[in-house]
N, C-alpha and C positions, 0 to 999 in steps of 0.2 A: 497421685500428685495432680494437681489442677495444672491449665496451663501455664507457663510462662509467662510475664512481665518483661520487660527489660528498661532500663534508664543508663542516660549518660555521666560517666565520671572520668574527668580528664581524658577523654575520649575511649575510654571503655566501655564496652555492653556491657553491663551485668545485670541479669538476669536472675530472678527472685520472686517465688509463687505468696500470694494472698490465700487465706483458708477460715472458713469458721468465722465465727461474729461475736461480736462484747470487748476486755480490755487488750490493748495490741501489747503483743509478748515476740519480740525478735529473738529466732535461733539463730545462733551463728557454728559452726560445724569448726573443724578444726584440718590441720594440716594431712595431706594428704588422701582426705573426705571431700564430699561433695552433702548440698544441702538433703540429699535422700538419706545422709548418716540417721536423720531423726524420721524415719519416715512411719516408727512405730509409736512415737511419741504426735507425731500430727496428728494419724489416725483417734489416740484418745484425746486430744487436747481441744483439737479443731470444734469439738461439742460444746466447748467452754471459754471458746476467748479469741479473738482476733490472730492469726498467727501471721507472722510476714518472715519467710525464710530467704534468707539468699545466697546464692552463689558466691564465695569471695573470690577479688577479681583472680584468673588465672585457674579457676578453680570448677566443674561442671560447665556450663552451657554459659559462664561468662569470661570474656577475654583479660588477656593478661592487661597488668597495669603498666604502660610504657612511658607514663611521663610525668613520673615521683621528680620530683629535687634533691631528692639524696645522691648523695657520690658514694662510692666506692671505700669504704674504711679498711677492706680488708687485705690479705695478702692472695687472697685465692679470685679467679675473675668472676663476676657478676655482671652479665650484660644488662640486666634490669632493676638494679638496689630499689628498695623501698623499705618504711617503714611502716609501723604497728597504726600511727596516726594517720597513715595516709588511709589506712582498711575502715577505722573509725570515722574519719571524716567520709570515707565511703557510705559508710551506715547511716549516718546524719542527714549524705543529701538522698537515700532512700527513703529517710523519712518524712522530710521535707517532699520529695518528691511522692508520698503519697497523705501528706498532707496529716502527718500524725506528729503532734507535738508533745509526747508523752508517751511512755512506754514501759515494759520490763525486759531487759536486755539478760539472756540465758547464755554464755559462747562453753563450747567444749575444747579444752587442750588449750591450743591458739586463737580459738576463738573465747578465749578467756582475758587473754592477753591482749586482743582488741579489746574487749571490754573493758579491761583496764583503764586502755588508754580512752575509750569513750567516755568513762565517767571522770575524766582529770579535762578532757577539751569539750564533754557538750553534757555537762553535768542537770543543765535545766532541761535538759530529755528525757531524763531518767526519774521512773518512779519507783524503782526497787531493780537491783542484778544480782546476778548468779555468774558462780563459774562453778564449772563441770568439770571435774579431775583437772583442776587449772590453777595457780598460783598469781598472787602480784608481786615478787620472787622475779629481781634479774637474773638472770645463767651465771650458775658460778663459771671459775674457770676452765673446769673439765667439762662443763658442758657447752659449754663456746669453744671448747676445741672439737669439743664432737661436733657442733655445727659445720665448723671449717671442714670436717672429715668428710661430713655429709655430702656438703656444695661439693668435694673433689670426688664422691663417689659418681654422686650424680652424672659429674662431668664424665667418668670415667667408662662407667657399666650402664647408667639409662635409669630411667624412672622406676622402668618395673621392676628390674633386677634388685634397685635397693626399695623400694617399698616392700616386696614380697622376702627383703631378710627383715625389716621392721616392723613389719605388720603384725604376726602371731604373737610378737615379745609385746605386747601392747592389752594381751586379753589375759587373764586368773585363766590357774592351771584347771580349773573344773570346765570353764566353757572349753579351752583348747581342746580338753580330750571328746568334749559331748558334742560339740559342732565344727569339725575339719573343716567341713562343705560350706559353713558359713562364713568363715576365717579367708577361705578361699576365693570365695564371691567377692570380699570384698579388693583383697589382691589385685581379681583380674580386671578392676572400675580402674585401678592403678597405672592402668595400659593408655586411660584416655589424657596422662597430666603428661604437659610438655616441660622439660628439665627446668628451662626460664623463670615456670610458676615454681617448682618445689624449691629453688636456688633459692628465687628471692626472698619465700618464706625463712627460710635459712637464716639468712641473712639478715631480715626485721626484726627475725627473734633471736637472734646475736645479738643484736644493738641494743633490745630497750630498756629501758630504765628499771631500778627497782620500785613500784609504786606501793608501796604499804602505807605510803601519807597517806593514798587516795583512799584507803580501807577506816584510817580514825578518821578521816576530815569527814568523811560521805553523812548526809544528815539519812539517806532513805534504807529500807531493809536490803539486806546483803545475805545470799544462801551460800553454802556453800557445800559441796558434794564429792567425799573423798571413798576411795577404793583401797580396803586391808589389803590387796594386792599390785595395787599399783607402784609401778616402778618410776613412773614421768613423773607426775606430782605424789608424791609419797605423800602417808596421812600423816606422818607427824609434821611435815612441812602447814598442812592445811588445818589442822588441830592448833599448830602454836596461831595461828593468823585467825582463826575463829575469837581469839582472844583480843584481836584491835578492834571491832566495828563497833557502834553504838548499836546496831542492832542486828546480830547475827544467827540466820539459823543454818545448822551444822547437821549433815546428815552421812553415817558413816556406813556404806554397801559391802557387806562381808563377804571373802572368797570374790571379789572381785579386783579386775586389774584397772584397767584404764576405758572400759569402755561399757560404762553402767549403761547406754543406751541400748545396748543389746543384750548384756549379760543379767542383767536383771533390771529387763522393762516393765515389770510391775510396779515394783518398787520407785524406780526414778520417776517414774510417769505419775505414780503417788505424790511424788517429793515438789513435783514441780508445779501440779496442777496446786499442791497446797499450799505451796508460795506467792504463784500467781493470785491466788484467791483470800492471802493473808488477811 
């Protein structure tokens, strides 16, 4: 990893490394990750295109987001509500603040869902996105009640305790059994997230909207990257939605769960490099 950056949003640090040179490609990491999720994906990428990774706020080496406008919708306490657009208009003025008016926007999980919501408020930013084991699919109602369950666990037991029961249920049964150690490593990064960040994640992705307009309306290329063994964005959920874009490519990681950047980073690093360079 190169140094660290950092810029101001609503008075947050967030901190987000610059790499490699040519078309600028934003990774966004997902919940309960920090921007090193991709850190095998920069190594091959960084050779072929600008990459600007960053920290979402609350998340690695940037602070939490304390002064959203969102109130509190729900029944469970949230000291710091935010939403999906506040993470995307995050990304915007990264952009702005480095002075790139064009991009391809990549998020994993929730950082899919940012995406989302970036291509519906700063659509002239975007020259093609991706989501990574990621849907534009609001939470049904069993999954907004597992959010709430989440926010109460958090409350309850601590970051680690519930990341280290959600973390293994997230990889295909061949890496679990072929990398414990690796599954593990990433557990114990889980040690550095203060309750506040993973709440309000919680909570953003309780609220958002269903965006599948955003998927017909988008006029630029749309990838999209499902796992036969994924449990979070299941592939028929991402199979039927390959069927709105005007132009969509659909890449299907066998024996994998939710987390193609590790379980099979040849292949995604393939998928991506070949999008980016459509």
């Amino acid at each position: 990893m190169s140094m660290y950056k950092t810029f101001n949003y609503k008075n947050s640090a967030i901190a987000y490394s610059v790499q490699g040179q040519g078309k600028p490609v934003v990774l966004l990491h997902g919940f309960g990750e920090t921007s090193a999720i991709y850190t095998q994906q920069i190594d091959y990428l960084q050779e072929h295109c600008l990459l600007i990774i960053p920290d979402l706020p609350g998340s690695g080496n940037s602070t939490l987001l304390k002064n959203s406008e969102e109130k509190n919708n729900l029944t469970v306490s949230v000291n710091y509500p935010a939403s999906l657009n506040d993470y995307a208009d995050c990304i915007a003025t990264l952009l702005a603040h480095e002075k790139i008016y064009s991009c391809t926007l990549l998020g994993h999980s929730m950082g899919g869902y940012i995406t989302m919501a970036f291509a519906e408020r700063h659509n002239n930013l975007l020259n093609a996105f991706g989501l990574i084991h990621s849907t534009a699919y609001a939470d049904n109602e069993t999954k907004k009640e597992n959010r709430i369950k989440g926010i109460e666990m958090v409350e309850e037991y601590g970051c680690y305790a519930f990341l280290k029961t959600v973390i293994p249920n997230l990889f295909g049964e061949a890496f679990k059994q072929a990398y414990p150690e690796k599954i593990n490593e990433l557990i114990e990064t889980s040690k550095l997230f203060e309750k506040d960040a993973l709440q309000q994640y919680y909570f953003a992705m309780h609220n958002r909207p269903d965006r599948r307009h955003i998927l017909k309306e988008s006029k630029v290329p749309i990838m999209l990257i499902a796992g036969t063994e994924d449990t979070v964005a299941p592939i028929n959920d991402i199979i039927e939605q390959a069927t709105v874009p005007q132009q969509c490519y659909i890449h299907v990681l066998e024996k994998v769960g939710h987390m193609g950047m590790w379980e099979a980073t040849n292949k995604m690093n393939e998928y991506l490099l070949q999008f980016i360079n459509r």
